[in-house]
C-alpha positions as CSV (number, residue, x, y, z in Angstrom):
1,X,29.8,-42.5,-69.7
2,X,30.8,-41.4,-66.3
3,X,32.8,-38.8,-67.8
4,X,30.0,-37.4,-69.8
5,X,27.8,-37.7,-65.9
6,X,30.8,-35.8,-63.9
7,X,30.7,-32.9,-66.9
8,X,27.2,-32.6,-66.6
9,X,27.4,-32.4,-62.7
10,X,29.4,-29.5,-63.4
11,X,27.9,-27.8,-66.1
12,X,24.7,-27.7,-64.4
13,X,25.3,-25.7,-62.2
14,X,27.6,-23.0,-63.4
15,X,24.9,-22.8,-65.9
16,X,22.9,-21.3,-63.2
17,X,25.5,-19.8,-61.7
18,X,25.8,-17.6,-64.9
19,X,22.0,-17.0,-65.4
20,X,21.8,-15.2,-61.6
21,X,25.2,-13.4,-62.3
22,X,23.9,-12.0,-65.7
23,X,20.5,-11.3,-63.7
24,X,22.2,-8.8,-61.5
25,X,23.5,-6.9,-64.7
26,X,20.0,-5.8,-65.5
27,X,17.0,-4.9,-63.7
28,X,13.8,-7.1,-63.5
29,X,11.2,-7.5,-65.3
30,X,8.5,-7.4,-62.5
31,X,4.5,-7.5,-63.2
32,X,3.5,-4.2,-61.6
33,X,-0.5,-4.9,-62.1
34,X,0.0,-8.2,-60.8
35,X,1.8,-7.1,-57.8
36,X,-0.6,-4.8,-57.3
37,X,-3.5,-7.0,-57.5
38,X,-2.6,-9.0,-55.1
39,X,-1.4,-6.4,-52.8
40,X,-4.8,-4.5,-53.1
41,X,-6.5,-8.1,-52.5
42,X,-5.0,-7.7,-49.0
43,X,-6.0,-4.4,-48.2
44,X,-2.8,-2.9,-48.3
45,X,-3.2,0.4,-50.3
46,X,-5.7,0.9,-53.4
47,X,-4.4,0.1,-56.7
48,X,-3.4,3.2,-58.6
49,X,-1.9,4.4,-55.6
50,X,0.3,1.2,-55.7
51,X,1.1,1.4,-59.4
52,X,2.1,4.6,-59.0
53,X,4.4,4.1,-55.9
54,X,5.9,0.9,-58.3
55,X,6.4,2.9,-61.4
56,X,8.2,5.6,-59.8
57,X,10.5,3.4,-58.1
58,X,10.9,1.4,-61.1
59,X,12.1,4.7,-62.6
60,X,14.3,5.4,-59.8
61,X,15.9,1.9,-59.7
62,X,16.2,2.0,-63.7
63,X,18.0,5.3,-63.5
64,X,20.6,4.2,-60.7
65,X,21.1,0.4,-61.5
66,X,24.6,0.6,-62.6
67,X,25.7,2.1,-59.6
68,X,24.5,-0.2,-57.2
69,X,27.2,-3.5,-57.0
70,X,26.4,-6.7,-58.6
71,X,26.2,-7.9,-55.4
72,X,23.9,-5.7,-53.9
73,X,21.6,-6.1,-56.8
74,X,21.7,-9.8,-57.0
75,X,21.1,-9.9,-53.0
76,X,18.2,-7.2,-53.3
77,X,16.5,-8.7,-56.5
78,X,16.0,-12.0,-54.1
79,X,15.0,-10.2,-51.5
80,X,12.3,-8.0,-53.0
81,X,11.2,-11.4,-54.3
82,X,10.5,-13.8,-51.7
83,X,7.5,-15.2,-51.4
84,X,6.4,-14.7,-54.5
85,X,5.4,-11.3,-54.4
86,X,8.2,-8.7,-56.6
87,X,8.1,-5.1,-55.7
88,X,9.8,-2.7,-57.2
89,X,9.6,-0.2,-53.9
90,X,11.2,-3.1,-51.7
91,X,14.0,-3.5,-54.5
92,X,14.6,-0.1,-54.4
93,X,14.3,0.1,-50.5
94,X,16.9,-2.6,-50.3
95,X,19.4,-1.2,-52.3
96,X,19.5,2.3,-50.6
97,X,19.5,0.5,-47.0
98,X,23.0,-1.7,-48.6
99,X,24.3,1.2,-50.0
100,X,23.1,4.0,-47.3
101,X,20.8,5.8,-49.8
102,X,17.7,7.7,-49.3
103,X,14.6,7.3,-51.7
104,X,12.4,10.2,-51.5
105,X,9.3,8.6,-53.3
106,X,5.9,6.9,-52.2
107,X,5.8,4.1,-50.2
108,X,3.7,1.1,-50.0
């Protein structure tokens, strides 16, 4: 029984550890509207101007994932999610500023 306990203690986590590395191998899956939404709730831009800052850098960062590190992206996917909130124009921002890039879109 303890044996089974210890392998578990183990397994657990590089479980997780395998979910977040395979996370950085694609990009996320983040809820524009609802970004949005919430972002226009607190007076921050209107809302098709904030889709369309989102979509375009969710073009951009589609279009240059592979050649940001799997670090960078893990670190930057976290990042542009804290809080709650998951921007696509942060993501992007944060990946240019680790890598020195420039993104000539909209911003938020």
């Amino acid at each position: 029984m303890r044996t089974f306990i210890f392998a578990l203690t183990i397994i657990v986590p590089v479980s997780g550890l395998m979910d977040q590395v395979r996370a950085a191998d694609r990009v996320p899956n983040f809820d524009i509207a609802k970004n949005c939404t919430d972002e226009v709730a607190g007076g921050a831009s209107t809302a098709q101007a904030c889709k369309n800052d989102e979509t375009t850098a969710k073009d951009e960062v589609v279009k240059r994932w592979s050649q940001f590190s799997a670090a960078n992206r893990k670190s930057c996917v976290g990042e542009s999610s804290i809080g709650g909130e998951q921007s696509y124009v942060e993501l992007l921002s944060c990946l240019e500023m680790a890598t020195g890039g420039h993104f000539s879109g909209g911003e938020k």
